[in-house]
C-alpha positions in Angstrom: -15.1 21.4 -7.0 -13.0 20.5 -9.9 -10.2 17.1 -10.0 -7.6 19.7 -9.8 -8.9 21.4 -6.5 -9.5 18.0 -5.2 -6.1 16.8 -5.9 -4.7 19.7 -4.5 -6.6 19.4 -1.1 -5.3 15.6 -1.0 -1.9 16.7 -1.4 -2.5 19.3 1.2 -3.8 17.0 3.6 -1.3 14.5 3.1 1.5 17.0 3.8 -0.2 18.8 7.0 -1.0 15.0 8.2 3.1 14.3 7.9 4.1 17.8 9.2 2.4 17.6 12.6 3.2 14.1 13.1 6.9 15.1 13.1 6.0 17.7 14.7 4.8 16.0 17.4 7.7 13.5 17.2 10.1 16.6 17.6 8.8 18.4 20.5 8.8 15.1 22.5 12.7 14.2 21.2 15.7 15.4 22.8 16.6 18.9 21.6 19.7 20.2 19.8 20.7 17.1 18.4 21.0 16.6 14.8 18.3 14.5 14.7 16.1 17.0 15.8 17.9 19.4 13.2 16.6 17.4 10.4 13.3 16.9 11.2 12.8 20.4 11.8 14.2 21.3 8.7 11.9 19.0 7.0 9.1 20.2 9.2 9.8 23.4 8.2 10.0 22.7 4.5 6.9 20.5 4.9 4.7 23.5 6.3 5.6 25.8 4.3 4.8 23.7 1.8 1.3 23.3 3.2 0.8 27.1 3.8 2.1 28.6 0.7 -0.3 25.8 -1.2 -3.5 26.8 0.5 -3.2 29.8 -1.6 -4.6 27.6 -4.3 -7.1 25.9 -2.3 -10.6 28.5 -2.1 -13.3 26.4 -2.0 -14.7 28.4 1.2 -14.8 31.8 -0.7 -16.2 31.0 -4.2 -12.6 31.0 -6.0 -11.1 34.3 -4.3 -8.8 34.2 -0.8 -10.3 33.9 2.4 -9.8 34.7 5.8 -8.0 31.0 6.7 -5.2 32.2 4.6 -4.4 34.9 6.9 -4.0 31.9 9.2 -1.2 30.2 5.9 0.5 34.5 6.1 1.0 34.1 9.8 2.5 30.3 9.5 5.2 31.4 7.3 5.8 34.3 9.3 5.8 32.4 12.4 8.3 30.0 11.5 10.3 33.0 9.6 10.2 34.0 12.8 11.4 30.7 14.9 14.5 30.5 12.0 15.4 34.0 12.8 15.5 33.3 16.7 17.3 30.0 16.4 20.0 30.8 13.6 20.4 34.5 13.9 19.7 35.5 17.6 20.7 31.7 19.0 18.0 32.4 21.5 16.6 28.8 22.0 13.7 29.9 24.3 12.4 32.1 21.3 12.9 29.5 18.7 10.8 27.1 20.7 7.7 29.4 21.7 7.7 30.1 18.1 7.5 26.6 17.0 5.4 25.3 19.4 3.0 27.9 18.5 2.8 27.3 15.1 2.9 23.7 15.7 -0.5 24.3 18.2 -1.7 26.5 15.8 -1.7 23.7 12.9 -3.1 21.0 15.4 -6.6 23.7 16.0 -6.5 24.3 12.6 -6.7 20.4 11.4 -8.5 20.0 14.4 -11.0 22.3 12.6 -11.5 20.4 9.4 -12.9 18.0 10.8 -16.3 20.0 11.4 -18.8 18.3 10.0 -20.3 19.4 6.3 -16.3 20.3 5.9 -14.2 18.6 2.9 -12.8 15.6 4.5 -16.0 14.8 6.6 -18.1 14.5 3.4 -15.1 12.7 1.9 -15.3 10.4 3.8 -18.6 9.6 4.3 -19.6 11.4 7.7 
């Protein structure tokens, strides 16, 4: 792995850590408010941030996609999907199975790099 990939994992993991904190601070807040507006929005902006950049990150598959970024195609269309329902359809209940989907979804999948002889394990030591 080159500085560059490693830079770009750091940056990855440093904007998943932040997303699913807020995350987890919005689905425990009241709903509706504009409080919980904002931090969606920059939930929102966060994980697509962190989906749309594992494109760049292929360390599993020798340099070419692999089947984890299925996993970043399905975030963005998941929360395409939780917009939609919310600003389009105002159907709250589809907005928030949507969300909290995706938001379980990138819990597993964090969850999952912690597996031993993974990239933050070794990087830190373990």
């Amino acid at each position: 792995m080159n500085m560059s990939e490693d830079l770009n994992i750091w940056i990855h993991i440093a904007f998943a850590v932040t997303a699913v904190g807020l995350g987890a601070v919005n689905l425990a807040s009241a709903k509706g408010t504009p409080r919980h507006v904002a931090i969606g929005w920059v939930w929102i902006a966060l994980m697509a941030f962190v989906a749309i950049g594992s494109f760049w990150i292929r360390e599993l598959n020798d340099g070419a996609l692999s089947w984890i970024h299925l996993l970043s195609a399905w975030t963005l269309f998941s929360m395409g999907a939780a917009l939609y329902h919310v600003r389009i359809r105002r159907n709250i209940i589809q907005h928030r199975n949507w969300m909290v989907g995706t938001m379980i979804g990138a819990s597993i999948a964090g969850a999952l790099t912690l597996i031993p002889g993974r990239f933050i394990p070794q990087a830190l030591g373990f």
